[in-house]
N, C-alpha and C positions, 0 to 999 in steps of 0.2 A: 504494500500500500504506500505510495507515495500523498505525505502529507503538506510536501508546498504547494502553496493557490489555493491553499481548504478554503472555501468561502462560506460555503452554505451543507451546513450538517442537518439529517434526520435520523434521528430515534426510535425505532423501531419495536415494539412490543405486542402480545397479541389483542391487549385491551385499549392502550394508552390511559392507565388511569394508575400506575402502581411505577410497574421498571423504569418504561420508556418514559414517564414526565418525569419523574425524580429526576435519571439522567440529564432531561432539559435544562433543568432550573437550576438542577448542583452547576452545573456546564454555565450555563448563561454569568451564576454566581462567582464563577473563579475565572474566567476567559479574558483575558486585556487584551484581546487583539479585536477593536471595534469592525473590523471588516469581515467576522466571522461571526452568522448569523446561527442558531441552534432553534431546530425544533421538534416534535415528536408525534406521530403517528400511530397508529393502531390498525389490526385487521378485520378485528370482531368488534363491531360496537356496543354501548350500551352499560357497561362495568360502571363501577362507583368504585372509590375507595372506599375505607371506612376510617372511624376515628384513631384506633392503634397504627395506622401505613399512617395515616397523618401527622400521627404524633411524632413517630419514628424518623419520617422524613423531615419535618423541623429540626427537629435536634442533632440530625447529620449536616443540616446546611441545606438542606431541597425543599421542594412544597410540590404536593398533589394537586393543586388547585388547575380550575378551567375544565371543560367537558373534551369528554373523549374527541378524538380526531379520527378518521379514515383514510388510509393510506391513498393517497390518490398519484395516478400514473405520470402524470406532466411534472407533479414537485420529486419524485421519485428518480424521475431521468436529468432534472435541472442540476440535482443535490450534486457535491463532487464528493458527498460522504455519510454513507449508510450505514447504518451501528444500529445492528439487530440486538437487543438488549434480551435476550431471549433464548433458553433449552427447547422452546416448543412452537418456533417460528423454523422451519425449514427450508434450504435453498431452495426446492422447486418452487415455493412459492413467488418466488420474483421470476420463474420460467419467462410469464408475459410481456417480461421487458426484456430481457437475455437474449431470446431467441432473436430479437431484431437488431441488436447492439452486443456483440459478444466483448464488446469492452468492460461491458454494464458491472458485471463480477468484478471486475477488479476495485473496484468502488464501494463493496462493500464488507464489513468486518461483522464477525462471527461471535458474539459472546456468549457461551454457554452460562446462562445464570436461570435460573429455576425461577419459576412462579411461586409466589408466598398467596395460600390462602387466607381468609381476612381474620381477626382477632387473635394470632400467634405471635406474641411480640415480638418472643424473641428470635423465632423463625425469622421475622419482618424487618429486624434489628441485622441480621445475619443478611439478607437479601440486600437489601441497601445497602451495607457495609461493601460489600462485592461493587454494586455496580459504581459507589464513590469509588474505589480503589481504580477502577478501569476508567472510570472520570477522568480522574488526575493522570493516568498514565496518559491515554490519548490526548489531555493539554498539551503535556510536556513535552510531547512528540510534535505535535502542532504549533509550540512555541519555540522549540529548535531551529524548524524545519524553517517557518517564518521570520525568525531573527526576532521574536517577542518575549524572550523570553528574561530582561532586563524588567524589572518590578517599577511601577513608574509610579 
């Protein structure tokens, strides 16, 4: 994965109401390079969080807030970087854009991190903890790579 020119990132989850927004907001929260824009996406609509992913995710640095999103095809091929935040989002599901763009793969990264069902805190404490860890990793890669990575 080549991370200079990242301009515009999507988040990828199967609900967008749990992985994929935490990732957003941790991201948006620690990010200094203004020309990189973060957002997140879902496959299945309709999920809620609940109050423990909420509480959890404050106190890591994130926020569940805002309504689920659906992955849609135009922001998916615009994005120069896809972060499936997800054990149960599989590659063939982005087949619909691959098949016409075999570049399309190279654009996207794989993070195996588990679904937490809802009122397990500490499961949901363990969940989050992973996808901040892979947060910060992908900054710092992105802030290398961009020359951002002087604290301003």
């Amino acid at each position: 994965m080549k991370y200079k020119n990242v301009k515009k990132i999507i988040f990828v989850c199967k609900y967008n109401v749990f992985r994929s927004k935490f990732a957003e907001s941790y991201f948006k929260k620690i990010n200094r390079n203004p020309a990189i824009s973060a957002s997140s996406r879902g496959f299945i609509m309709g999920g809620r969080s609940d109050a423990t992913q909420r509480n959890v995710a404050k106190k890591l640095g994130g926020e569940l807030k805002g309504k689920s999103v659906s992955v849609n095809l135009e922001e998916l091929k615009k994005a120069n970087l896809i972060v499936v935040v997800a054990s149960d989002i599989p590659r063939r599901m982005f087949d619909f854009v691959g098949k016409e763009n075999t570049n399309f793969y190279k654009k996207i990264l794989f993070w195996k991190i588990k679904d937490e069902q809802k009122g397990r805190e500490k499961q949901v404490r363990r969940t989050l903890e992973k996808v901040k860890k892979k947060v910060d990793e992908l900054n710092k890669k992105l802030e290398k790579a961009n020359g951002t990575s002087k604290r301003i």
